[in-house]
TORPA-4810 file (N, C-alpha, C, O; in nm, 3 decimals):
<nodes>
NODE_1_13.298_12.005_26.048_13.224_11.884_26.018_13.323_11.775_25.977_13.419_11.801_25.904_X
NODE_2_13.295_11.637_26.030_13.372_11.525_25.982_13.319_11.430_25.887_13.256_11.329_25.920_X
NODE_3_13.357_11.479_25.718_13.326_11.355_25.640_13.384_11.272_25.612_13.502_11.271_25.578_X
NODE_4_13.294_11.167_25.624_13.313_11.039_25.558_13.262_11.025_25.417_13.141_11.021_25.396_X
NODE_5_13.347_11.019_25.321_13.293_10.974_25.194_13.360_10.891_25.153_13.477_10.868_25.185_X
NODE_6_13.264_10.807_25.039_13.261_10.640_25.029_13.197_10.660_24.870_13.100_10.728_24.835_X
NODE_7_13.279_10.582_24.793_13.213_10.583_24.637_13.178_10.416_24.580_13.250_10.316_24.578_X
NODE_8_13.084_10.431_24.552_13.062_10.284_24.489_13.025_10.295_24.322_12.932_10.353_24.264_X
NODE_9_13.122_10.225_24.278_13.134_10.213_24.122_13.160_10.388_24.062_13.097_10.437_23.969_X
NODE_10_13.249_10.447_24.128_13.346_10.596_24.112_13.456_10.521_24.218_13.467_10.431_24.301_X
NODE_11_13.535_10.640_24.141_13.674_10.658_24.188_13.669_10.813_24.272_13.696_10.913_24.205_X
NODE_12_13.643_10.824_24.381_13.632_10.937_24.440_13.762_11.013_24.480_13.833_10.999_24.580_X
NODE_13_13.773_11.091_24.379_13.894_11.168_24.352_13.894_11.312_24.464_13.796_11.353_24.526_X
NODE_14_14.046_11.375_24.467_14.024_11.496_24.538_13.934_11.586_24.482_13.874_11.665_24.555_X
NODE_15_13.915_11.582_24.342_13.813_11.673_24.331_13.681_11.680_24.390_13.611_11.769_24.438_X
NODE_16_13.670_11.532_24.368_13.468_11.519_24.462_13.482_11.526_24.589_13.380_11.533_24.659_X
NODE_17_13.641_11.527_24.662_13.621_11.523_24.797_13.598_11.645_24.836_13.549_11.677_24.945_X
NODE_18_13.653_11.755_24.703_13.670_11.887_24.794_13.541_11.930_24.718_13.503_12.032_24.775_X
NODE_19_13.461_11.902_24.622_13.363_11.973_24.595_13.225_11.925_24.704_13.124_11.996_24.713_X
NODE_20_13.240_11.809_24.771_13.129_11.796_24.851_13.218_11.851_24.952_13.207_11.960_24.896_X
NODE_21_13.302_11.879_25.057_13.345_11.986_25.158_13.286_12.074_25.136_13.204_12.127_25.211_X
NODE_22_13.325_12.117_24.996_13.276_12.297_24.965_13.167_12.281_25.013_13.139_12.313_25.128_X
NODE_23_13.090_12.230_24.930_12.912_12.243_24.948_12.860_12.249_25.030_12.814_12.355_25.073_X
NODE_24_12.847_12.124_25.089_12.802_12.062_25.236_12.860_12.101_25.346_12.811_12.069_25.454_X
NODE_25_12.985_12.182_25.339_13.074_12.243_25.423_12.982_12.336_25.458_12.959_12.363_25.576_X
NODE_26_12.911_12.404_25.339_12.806_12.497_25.387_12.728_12.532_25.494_12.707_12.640_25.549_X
NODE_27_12.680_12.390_25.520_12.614_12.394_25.611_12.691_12.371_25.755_12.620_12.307_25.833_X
NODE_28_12.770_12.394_25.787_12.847_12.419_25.922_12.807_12.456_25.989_12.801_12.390_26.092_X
NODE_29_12.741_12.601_25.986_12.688_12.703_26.004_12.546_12.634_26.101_12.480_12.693_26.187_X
NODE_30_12.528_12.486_26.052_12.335_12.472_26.147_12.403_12.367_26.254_12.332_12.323_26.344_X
NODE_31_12.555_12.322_26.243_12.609_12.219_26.331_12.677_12.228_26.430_12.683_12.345_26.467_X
NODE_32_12.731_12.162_26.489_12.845_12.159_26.590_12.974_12.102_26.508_12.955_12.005_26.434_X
NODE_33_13.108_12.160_26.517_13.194_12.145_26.442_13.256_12.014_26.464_13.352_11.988_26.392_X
NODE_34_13.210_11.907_26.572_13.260_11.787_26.536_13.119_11.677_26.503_13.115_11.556_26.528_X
NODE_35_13.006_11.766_26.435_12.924_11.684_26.356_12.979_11.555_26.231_13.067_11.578_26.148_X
NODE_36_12.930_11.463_26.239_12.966_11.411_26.104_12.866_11.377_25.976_12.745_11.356_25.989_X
NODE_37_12.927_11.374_25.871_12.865_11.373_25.768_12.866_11.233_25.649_12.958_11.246_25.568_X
NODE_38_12.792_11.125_25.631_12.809_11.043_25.606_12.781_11.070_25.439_12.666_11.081_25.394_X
NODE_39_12.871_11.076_25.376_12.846_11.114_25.170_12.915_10.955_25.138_13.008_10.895_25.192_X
NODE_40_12.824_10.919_25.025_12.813_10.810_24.931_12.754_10.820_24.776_12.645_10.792_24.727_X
NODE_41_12.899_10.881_24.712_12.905_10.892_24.551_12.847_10.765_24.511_12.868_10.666_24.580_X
NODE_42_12.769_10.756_24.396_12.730_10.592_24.325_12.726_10.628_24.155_12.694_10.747_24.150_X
NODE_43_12.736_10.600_24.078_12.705_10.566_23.932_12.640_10.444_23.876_12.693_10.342_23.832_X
NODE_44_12.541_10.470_23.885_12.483_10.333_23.796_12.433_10.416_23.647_12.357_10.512_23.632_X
NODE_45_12.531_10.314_23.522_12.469_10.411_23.404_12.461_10.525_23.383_12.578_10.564_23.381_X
NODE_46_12.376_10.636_23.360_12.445_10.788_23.351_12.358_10.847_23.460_12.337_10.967_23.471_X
NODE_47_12.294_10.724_23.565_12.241_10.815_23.706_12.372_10.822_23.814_12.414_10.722_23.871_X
NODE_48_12.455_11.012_23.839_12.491_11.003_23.942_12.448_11.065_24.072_12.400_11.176_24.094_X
NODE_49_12.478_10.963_24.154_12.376_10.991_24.282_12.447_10.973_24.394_12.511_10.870_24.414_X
NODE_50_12.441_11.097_24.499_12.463_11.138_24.608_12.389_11.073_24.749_12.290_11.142_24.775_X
NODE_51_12.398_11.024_24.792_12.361_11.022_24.967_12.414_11.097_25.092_12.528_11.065_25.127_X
NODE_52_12.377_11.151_25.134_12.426_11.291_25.231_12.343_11.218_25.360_12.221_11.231_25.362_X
NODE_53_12.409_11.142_25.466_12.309_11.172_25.601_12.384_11.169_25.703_12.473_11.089_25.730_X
NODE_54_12.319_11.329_25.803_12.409_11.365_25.912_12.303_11.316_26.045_12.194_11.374_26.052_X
NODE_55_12.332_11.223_26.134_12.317_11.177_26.200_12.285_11.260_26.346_12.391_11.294_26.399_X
NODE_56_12.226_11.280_26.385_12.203_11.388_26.516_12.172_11.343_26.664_12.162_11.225_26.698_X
NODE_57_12.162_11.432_26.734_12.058_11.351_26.843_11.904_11.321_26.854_11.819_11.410_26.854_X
NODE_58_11.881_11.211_26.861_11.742_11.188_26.844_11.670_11.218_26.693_11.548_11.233_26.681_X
NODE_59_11.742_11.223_26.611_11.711_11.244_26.432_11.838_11.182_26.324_11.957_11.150_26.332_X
NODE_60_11.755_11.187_26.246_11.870_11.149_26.106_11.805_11.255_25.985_11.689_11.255_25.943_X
NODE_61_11.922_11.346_25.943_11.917_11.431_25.828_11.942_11.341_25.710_12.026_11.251_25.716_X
NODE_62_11.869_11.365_25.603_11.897_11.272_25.511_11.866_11.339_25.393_11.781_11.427_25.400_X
NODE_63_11.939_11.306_25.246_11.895_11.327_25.148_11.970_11.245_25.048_12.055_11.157_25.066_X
NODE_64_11.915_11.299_24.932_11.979_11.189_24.836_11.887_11.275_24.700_11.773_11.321_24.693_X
NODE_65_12.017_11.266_24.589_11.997_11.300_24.475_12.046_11.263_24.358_12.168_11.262_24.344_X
NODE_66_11.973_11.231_24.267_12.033_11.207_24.101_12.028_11.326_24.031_11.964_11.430_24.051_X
NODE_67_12.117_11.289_23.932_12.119_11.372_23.787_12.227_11.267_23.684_12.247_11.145_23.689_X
NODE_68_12.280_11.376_23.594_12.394_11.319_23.518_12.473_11.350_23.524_12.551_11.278_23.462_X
NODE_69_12.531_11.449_23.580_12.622_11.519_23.659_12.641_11.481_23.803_12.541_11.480_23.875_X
NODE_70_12.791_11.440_23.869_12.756_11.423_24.012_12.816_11.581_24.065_12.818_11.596_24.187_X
NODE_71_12.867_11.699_23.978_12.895_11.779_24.064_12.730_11.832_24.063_12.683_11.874_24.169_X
NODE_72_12.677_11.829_23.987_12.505_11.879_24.024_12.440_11.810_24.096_12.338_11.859_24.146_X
NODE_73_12.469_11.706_24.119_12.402_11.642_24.239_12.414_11.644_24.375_12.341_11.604_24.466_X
NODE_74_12.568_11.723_24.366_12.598_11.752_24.530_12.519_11.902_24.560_12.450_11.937_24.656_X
NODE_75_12.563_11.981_24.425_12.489_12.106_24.452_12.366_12.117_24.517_12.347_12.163_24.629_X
NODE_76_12.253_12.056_24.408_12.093_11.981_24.497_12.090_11.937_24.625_12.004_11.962_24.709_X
NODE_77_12.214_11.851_24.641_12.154_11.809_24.802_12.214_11.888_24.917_12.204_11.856_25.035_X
NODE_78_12.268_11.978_24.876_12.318_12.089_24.917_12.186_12.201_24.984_12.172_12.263_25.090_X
NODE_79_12.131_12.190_24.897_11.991_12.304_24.873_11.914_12.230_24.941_11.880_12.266_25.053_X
NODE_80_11.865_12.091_24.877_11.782_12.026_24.982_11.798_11.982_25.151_11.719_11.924_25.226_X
NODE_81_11.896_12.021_25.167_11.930_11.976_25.340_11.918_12.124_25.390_11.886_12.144_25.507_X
NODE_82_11.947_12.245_25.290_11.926_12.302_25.369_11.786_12.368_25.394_11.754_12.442_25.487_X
NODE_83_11.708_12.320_25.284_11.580_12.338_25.312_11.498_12.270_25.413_11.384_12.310_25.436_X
NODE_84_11.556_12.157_25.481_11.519_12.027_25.544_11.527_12.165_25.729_11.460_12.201_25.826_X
NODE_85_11.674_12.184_25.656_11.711_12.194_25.784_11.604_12.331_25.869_11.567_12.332_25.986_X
NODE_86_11.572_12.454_25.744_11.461_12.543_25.773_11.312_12.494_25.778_11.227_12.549_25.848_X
NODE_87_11.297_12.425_25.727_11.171_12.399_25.696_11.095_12.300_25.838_10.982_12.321_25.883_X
NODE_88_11.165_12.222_25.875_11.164_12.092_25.988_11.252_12.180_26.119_11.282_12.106_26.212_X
NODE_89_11.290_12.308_26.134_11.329_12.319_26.261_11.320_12.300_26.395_11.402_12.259_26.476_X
NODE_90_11.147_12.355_26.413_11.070_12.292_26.525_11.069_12.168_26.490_11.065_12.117_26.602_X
NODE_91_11.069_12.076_26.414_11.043_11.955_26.498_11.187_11.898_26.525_11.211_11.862_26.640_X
NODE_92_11.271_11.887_26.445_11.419_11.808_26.442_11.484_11.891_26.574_11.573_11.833_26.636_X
NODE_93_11.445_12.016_26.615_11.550_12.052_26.734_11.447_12.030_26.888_11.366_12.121_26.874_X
NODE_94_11.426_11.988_26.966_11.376_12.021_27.073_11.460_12.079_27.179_11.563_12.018_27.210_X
NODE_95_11.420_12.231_27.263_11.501_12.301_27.252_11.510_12.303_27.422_11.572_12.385_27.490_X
NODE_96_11.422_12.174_27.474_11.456_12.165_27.653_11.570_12.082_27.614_11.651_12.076_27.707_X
NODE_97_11.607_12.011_27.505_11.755_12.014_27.548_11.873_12.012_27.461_11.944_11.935_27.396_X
NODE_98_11.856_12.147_27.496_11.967_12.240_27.432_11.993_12.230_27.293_12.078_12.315_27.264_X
NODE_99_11.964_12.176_27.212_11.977_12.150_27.036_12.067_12.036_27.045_12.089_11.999_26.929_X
NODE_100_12.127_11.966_27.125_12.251_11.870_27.099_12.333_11.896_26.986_12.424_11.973_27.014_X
NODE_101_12.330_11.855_26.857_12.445_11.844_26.760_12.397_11.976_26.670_12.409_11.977_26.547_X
NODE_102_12.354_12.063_26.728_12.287_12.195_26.627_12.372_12.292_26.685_12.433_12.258_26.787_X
NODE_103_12.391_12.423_26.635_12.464_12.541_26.629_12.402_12.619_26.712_12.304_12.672_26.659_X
NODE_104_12.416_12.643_26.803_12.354_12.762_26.879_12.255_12.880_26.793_12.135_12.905_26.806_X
NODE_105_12.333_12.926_26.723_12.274_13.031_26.641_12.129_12.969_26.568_12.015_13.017_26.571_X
NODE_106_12.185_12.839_26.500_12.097_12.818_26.449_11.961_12.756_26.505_11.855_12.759_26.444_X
NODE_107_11.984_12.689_26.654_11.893_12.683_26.745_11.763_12.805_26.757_11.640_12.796_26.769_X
NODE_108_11.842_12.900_26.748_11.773_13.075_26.850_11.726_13.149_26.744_11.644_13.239_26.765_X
NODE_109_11.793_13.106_26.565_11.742_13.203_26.467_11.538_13.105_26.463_11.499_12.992_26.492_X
NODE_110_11.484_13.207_26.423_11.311_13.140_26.329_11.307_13.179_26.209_11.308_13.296_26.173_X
NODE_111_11.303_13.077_26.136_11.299_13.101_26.016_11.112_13.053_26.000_11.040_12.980_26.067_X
NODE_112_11.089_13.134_25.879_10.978_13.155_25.902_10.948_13.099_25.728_10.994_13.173_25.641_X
NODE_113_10.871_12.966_25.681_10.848_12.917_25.571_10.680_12.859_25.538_10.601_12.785_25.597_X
NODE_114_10.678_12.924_25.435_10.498_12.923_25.370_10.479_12.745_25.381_10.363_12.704_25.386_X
NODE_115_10.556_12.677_25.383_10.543_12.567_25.295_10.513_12.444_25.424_10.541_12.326_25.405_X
NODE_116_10.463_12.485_25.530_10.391_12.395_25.599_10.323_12.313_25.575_10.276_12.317_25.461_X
NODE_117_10.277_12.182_25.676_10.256_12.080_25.636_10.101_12.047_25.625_10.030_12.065_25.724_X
NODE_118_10.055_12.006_25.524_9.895_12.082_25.570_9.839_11.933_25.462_9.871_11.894_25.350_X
NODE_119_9.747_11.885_25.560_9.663_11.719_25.530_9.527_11.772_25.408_9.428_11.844_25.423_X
NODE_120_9.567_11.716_25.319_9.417_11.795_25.222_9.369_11.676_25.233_9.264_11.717_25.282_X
NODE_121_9.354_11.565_25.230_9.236_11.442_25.237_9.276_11.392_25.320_9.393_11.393_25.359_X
NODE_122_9.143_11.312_25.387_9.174_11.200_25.464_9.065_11.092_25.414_8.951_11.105_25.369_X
NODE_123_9.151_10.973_25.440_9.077_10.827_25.390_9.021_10.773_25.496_9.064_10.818_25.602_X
NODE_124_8.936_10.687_25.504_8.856_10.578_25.607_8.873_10.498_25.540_8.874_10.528_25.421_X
NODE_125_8.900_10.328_25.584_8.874_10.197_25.554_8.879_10.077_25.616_8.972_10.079_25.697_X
NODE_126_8.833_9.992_25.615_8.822_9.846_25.698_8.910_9.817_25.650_8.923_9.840_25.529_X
NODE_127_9.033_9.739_25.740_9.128_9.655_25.769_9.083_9.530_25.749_9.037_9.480_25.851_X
NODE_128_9.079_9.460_25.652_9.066_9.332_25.618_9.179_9.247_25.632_9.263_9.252_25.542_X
NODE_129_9.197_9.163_25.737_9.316_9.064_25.789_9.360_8.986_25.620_9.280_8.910_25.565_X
NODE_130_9.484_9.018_25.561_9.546_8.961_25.463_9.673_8.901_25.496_9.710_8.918_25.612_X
NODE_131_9.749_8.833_25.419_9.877_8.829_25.429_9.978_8.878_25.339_9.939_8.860_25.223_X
NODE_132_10.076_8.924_25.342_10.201_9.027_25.253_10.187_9.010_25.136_10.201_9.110_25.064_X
NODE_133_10.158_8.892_25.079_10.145_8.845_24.994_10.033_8.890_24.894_10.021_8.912_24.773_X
NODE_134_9.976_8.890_24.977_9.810_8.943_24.921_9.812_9.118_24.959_9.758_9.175_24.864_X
NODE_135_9.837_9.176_25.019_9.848_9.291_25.015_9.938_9.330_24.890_9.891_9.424_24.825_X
NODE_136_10.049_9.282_24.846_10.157_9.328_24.740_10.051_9.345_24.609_10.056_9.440_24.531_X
NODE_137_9.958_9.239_24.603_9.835_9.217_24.513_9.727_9.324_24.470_9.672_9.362_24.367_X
NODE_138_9.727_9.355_24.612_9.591_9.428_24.629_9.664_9.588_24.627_9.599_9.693_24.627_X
NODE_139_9.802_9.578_24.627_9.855_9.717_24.620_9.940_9.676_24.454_10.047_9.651_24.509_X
NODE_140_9.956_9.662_24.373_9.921_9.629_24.182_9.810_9.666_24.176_9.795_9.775_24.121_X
NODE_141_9.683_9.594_24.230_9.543_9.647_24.163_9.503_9.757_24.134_9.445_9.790_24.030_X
NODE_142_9.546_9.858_24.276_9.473_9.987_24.289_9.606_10.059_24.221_9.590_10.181_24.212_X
NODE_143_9.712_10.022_24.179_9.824_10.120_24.130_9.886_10.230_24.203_9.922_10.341_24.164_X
NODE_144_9.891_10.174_24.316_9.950_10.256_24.383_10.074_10.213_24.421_10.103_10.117_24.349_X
NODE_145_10.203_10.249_24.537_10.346_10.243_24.607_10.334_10.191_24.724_10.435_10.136_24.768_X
NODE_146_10.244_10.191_24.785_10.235_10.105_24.909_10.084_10.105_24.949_9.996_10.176_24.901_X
NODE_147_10.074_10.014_25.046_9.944_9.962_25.075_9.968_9.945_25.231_10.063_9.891_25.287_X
NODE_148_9.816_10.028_25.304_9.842_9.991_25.433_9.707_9.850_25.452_9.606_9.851_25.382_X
NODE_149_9.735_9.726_25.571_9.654_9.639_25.590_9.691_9.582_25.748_9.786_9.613_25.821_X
NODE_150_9.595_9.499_25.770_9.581_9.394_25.889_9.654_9.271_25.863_9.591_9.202_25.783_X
NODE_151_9.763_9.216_25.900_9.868_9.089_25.873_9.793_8.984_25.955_9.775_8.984_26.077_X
NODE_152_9.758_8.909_25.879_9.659_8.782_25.880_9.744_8.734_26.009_9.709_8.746_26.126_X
NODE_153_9.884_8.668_25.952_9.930_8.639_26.075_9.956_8.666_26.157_9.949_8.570_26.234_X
NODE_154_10.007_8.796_26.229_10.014_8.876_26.359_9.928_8.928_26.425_9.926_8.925_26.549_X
NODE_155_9.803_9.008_26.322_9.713_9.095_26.361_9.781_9.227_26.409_9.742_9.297_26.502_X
NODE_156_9.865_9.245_26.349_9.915_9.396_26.357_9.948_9.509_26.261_10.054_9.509_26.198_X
NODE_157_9.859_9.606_26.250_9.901_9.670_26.117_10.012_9.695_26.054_10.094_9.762_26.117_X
NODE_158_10.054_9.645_25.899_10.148_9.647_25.866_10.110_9.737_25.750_10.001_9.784_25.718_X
NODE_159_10.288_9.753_25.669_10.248_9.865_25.481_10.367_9.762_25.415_10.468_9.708_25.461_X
NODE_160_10.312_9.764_25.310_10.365_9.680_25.175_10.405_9.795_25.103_10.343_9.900_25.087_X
NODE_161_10.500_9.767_25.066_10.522_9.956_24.936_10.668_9.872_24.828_10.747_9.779_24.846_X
NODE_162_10.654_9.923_24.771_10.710_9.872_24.621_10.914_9.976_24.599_10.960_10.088_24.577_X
NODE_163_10.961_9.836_24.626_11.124_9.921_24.620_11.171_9.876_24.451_11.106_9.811_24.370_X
NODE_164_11.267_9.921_24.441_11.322_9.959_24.328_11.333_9.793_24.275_11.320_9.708_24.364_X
NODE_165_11.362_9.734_24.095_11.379_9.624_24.064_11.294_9.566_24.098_11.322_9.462_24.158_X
NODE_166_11.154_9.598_24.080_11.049_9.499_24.065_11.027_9.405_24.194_10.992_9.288_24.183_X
NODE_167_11.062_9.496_24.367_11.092_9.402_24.440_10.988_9.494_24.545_10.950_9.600_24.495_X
NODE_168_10.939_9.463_24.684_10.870_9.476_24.802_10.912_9.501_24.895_11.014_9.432_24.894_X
NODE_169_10.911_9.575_25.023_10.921_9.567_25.115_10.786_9.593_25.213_10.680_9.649_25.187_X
NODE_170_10.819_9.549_25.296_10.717_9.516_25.458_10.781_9.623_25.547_10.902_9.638_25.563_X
NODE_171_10.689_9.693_25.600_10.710_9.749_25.731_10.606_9.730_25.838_10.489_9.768_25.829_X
NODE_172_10.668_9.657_25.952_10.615_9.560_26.067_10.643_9.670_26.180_10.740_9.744_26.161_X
NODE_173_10.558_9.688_26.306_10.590_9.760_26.436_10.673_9.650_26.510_10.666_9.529_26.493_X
NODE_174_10.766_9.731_26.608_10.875_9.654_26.669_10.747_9.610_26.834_10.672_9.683_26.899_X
NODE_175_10.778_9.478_26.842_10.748_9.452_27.010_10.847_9.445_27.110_10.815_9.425_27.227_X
</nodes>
């Protein structure tokens, strides 16, 4: 595997270089050996936090973890990718062609996990034509992280959802 690691506000020393190798090296084993691995150490305050995303064909592996520790945070996302990687097999590999950036082995093994994806409610509601603005509103009211609606101005369903620092984002379909 080829990492790239990148620290913002750390000094990414040989130690963090070789303790995310170790780790994440781990997972070799589900890749092709000139996979790459995109790691991004951060510290803000006593959150340290990891970004791990390996880029594939036709997918992006991703994770990301805090703690106060950043060697525990590589450990976690260690665990979590590789749970990503059992858990999401059928869908992340399609196997008419050939696994692309996946391991043979790990193509042909089935892993077999309880923790399927399974819909316990479903909602109905009228799309009332708003604008972003008013959706950000109407998604405060009900207290929720995002809000799906009808964009007054386009007429195309859009989601409002709430990012970090008291700030918004929009997600629009591409034409």
């Amino acid at each position: 595997m080829n990492f790239i690691i990148t620290g913002k506000n750390i000094e990414v020393t040989q130690g963090l270089k070789d303790a995310v190798q170790d780790k994440i090296g781990k997972l070799e084993k589900y890749f092709n050996p000139d996979t790459e691995v995109i790691v991004t150490l951060s510290v803000e305050k006593e959150r340290h936090k990891i970004e791990v995303t390996i880029p594939v064909k036709g997918s992006i592996i991703r994770s990301e973890q805090v703690s106060n520790d950043m060697y525990v945070s590589i450990d976690l996302v260690e665990e979590i990718i590789e749970r990503q990687l059992k858990k999401y097999k059928s869908k992340i590999i399609d196997k008419s062609q050939g696994g692309g950036d996946f391991n043979k082995d790990y193509v042909e093994k089935d892993y077999t996990d309880s923790d399927e994806v399974e819909i316990v409610r479903t909602k109905s509601f009228a799309f009332k034509p708003m604008y972003p603005e008013d959706a950000c509103v109407q998604m405060e009211l009900l207290g929720h992280n995002f809000y799906v609606f009808r964009n007054a101005e386009t007429d195309e369903v859009n989601v409002v959802y709430k990012r970090k620092g008291n700030t918004y984002g929009l997600i629009e379909p591409e034409n």
